[in-house]
PyMOL commands that place a pseudoatom at each C-alpha (Angstrom):
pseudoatom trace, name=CA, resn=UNK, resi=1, chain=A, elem=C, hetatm=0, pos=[2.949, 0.008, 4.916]
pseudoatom trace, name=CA, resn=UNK, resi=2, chain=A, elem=C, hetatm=0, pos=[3.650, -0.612, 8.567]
pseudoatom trace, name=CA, resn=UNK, resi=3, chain=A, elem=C, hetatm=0, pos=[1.218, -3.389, 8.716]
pseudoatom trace, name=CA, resn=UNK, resi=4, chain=A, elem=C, hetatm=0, pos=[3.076, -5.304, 5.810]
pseudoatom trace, name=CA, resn=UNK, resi=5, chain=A, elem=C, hetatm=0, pos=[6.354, -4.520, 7.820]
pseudoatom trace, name=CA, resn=UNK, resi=6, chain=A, elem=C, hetatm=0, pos=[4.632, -5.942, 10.977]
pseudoatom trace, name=CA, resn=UNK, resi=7, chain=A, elem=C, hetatm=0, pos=[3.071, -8.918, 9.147]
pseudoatom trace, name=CA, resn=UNK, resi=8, chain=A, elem=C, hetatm=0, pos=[6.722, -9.492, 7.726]
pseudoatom trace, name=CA, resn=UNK, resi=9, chain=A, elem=C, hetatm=0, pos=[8.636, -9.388, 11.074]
pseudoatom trace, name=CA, resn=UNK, resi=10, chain=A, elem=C, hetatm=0, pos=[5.608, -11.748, 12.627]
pseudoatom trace, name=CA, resn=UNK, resi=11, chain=A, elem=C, hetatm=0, pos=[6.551, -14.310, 9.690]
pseudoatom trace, name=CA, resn=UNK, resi=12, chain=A, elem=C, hetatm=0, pos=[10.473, -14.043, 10.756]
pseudoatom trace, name=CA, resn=UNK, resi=13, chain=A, elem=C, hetatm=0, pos=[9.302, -14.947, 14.247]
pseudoatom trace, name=CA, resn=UNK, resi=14, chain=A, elem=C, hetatm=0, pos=[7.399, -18.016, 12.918]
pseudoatom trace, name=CA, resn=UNK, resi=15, chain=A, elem=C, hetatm=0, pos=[10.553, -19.162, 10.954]
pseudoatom trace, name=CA, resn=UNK, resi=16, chain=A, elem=C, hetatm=0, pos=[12.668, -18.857, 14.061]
pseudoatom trace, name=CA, resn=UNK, resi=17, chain=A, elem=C, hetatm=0, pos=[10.294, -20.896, 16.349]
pseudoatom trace, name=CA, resn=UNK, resi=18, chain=A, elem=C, hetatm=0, pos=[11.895, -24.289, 17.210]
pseudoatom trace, name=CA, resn=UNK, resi=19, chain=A, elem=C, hetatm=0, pos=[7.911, -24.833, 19.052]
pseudoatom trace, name=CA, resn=UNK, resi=20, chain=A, elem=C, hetatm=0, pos=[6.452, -24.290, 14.643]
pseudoatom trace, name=CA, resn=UNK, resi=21, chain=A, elem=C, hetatm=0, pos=[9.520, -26.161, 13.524]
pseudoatom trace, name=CA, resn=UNK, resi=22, chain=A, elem=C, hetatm=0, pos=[11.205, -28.611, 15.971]
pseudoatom trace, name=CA, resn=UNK, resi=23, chain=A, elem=C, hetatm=0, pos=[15.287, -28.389, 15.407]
pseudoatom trace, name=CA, resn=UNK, resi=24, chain=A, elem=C, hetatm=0, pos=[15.795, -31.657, 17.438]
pseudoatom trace, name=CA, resn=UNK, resi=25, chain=A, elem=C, hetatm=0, pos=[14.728, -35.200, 16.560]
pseudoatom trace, name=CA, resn=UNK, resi=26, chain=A, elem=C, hetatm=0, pos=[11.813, -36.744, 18.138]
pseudoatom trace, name=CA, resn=UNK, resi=27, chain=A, elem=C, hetatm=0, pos=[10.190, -33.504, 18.812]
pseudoatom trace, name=CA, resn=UNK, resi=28, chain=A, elem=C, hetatm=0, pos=[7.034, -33.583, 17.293]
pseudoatom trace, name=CA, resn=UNK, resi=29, chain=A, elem=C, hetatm=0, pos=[5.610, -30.368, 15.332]
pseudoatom trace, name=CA, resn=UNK, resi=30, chain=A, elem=C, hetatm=0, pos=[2.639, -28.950, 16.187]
pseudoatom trace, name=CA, resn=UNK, resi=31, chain=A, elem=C, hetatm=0, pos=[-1.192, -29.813, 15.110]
pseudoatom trace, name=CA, resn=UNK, resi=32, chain=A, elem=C, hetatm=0, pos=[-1.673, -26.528, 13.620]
pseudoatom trace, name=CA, resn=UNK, resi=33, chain=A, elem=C, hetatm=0, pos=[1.636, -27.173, 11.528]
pseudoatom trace, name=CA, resn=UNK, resi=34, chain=A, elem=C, hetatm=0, pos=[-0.278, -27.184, 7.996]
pseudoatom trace, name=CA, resn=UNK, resi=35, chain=A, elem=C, hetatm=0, pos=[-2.092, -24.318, 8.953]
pseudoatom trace, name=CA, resn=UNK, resi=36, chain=A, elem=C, hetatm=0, pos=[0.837, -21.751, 9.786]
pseudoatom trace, name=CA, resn=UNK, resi=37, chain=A, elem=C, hetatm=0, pos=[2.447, -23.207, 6.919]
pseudoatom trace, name=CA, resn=UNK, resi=38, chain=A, elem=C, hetatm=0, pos=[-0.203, -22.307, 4.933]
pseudoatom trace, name=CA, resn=UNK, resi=39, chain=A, elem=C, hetatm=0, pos=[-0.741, -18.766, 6.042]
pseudoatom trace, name=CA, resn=UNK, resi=40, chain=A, elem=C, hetatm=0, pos=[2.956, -18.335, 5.803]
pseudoatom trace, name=CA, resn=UNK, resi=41, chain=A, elem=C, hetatm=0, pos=[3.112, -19.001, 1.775]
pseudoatom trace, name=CA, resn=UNK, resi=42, chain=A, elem=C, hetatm=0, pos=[0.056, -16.882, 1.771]
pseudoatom trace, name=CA, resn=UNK, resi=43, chain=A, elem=C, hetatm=0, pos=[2.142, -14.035, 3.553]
pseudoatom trace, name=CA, resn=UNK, resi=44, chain=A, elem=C, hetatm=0, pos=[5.236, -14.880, 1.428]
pseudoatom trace, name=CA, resn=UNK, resi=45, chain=A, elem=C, hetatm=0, pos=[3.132, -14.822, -1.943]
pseudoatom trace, name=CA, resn=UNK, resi=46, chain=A, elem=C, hetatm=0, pos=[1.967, -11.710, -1.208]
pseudoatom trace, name=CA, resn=UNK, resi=47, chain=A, elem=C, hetatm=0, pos=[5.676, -10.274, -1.495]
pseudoatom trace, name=CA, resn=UNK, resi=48, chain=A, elem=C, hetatm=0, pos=[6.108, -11.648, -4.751]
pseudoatom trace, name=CA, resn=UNK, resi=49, chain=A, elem=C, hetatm=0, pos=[2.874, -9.568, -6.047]
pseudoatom trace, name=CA, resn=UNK, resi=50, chain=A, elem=C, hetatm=0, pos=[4.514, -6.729, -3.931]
pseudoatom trace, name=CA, resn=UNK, resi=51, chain=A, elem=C, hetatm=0, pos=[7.561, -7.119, -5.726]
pseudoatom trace, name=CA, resn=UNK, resi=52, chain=A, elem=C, hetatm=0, pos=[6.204, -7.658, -9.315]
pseudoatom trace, name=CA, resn=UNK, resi=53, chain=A, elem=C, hetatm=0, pos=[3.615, -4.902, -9.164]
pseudoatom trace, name=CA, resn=UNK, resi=54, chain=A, elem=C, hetatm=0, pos=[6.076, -2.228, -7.332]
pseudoatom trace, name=CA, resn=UNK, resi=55, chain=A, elem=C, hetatm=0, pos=[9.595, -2.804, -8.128]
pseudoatom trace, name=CA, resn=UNK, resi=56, chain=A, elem=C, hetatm=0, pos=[9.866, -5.297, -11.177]
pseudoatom trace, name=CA, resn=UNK, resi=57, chain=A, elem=C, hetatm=0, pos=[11.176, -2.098, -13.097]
pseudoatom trace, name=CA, resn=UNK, resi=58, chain=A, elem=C, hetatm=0, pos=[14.386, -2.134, -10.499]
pseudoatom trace, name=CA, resn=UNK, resi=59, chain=A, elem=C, hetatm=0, pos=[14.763, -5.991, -11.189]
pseudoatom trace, name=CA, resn=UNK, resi=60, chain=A, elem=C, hetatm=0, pos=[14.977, -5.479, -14.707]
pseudoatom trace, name=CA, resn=UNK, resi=61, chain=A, elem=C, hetatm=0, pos=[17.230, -2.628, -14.614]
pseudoatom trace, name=CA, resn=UNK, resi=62, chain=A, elem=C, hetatm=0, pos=[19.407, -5.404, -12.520]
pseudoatom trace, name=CA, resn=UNK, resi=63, chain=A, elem=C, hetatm=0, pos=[18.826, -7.775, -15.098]
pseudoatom trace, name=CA, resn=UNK, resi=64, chain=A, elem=C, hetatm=0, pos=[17.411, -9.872, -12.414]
pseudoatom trace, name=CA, resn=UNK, resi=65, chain=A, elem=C, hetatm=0, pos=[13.684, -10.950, -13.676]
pseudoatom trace, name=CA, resn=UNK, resi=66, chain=A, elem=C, hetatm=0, pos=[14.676, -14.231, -14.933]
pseudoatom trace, name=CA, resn=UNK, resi=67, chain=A, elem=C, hetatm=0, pos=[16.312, -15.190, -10.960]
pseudoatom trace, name=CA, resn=UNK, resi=68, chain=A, elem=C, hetatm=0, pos=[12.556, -13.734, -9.685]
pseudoatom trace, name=CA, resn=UNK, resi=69, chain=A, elem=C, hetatm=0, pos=[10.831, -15.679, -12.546]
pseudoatom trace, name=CA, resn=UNK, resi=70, chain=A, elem=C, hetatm=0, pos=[12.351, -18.872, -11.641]
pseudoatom trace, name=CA, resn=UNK, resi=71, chain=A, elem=C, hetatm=0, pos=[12.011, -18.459, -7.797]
pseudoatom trace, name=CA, resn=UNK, resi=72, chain=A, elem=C, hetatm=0, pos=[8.458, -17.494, -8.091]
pseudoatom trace, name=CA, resn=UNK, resi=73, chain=A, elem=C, hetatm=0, pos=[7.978, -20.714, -10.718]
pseudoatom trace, name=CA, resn=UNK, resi=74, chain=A, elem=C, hetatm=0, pos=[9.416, -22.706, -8.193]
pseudoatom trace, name=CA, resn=UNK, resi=75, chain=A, elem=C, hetatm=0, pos=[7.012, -21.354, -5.436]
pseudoatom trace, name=CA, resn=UNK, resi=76, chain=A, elem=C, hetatm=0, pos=[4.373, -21.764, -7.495]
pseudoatom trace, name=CA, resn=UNK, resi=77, chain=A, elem=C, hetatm=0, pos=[5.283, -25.166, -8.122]
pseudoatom trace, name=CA, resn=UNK, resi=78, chain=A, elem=C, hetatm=0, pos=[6.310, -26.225, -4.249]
pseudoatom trace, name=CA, resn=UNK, resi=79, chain=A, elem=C, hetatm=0, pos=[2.530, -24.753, -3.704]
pseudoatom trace, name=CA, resn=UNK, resi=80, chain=A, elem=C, hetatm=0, pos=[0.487, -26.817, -5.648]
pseudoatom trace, name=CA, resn=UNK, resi=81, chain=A, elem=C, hetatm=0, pos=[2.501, -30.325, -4.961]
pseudoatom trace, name=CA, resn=UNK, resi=82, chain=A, elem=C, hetatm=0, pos=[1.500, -29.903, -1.396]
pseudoatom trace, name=CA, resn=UNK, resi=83, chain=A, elem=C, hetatm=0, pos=[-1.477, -28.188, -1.865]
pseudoatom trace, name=CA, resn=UNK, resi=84, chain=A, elem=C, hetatm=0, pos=[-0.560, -25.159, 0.057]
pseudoatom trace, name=CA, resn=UNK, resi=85, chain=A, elem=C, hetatm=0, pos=[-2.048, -22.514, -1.404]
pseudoatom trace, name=CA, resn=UNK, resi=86, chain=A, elem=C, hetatm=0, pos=[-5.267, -22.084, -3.157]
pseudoatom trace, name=CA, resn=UNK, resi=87, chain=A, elem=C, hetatm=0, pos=[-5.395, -21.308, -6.797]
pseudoatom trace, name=CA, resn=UNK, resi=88, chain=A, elem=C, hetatm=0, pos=[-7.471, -18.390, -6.394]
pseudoatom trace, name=CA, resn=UNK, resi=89, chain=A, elem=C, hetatm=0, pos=[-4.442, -16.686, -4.223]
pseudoatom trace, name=CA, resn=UNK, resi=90, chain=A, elem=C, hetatm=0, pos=[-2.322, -16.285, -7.235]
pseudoatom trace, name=CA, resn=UNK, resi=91, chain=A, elem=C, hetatm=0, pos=[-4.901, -13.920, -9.140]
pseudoatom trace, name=CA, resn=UNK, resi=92, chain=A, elem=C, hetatm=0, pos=[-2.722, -11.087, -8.549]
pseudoatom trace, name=CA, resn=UNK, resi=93, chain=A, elem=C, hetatm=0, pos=[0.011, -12.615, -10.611]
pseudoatom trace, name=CA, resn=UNK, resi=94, chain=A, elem=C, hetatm=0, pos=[-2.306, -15.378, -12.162]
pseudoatom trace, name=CA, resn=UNK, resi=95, chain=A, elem=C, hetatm=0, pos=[-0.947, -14.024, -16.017]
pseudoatom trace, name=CA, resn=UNK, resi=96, chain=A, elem=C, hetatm=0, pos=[2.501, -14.380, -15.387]
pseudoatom trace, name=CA, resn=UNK, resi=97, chain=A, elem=C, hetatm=0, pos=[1.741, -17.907, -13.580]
pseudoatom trace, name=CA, resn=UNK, resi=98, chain=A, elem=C, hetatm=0, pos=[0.312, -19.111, -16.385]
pseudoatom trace, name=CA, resn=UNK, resi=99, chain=A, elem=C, hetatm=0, pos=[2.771, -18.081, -19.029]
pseudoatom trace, name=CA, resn=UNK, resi=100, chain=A, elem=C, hetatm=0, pos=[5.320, -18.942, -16.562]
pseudoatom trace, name=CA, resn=UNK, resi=101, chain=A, elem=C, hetatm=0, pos=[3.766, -22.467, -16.100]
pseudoatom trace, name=CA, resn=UNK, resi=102, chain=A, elem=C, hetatm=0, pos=[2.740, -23.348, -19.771]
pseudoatom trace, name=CA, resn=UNK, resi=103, chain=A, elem=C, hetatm=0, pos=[6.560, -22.808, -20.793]
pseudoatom trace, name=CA, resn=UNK, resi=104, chain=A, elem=C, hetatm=0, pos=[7.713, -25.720, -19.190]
pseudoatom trace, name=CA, resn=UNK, resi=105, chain=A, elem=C, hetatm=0, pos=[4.804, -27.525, -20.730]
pseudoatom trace, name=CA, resn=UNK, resi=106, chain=A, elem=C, hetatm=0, pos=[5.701, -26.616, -24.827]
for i in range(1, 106): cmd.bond("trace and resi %d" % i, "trace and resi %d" % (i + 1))
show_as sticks, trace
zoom trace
């Protein structure tokens, strides 16, 4: 949809600001720094579920799903380290999550 394309190219222009993430030492990032982060993962979670619940059939015709499995895995994992996302986020993919999750833990 266009709003997902606009939400996309908004996140692109958060990446690329050097006020959100200082390139130079000493310069301080802003107080809202967790936040944006935060509503960043959310944005860039959301194109996982996009990806998995539209084109996973592509990804396995690339013979790709175990690159997205581990990428999302480690997403998932970077998340809840820092506390960056909220559990209830990943419901659209919780499934997957878990199996994903409980391998590592057999």
């Amino acid at each position: 949809t266009l709003e997902a394309v606009v939400s996309t190219q908004s996140t692109g222009d958060q990446l690329e600001d050097d006020n959100l993430f200082p390139d130079k030492v000493g310069v301080a990032f802003p107080k809202n720094f967790m936040t944006m982060c935060k509503n960043i993962l959310k944005k860039l979670f959301r194109v996982y579920a996009h990806i998995y619940h539209l084109h996973f059939q592509i990804i396995i015709e690339l013979d790709e799903e175990r690159h997205l499995n581990t990428s999302l895995k480690h997403f998932v994992y970077f998340c809840n380290e820092f506390s960056l996302i909220e559990r209830k986020q990943y419901a659209p993919l919780s499934d997957l999550i878990e199996k994903l999750l409980n391998k590592d833990n057999e």
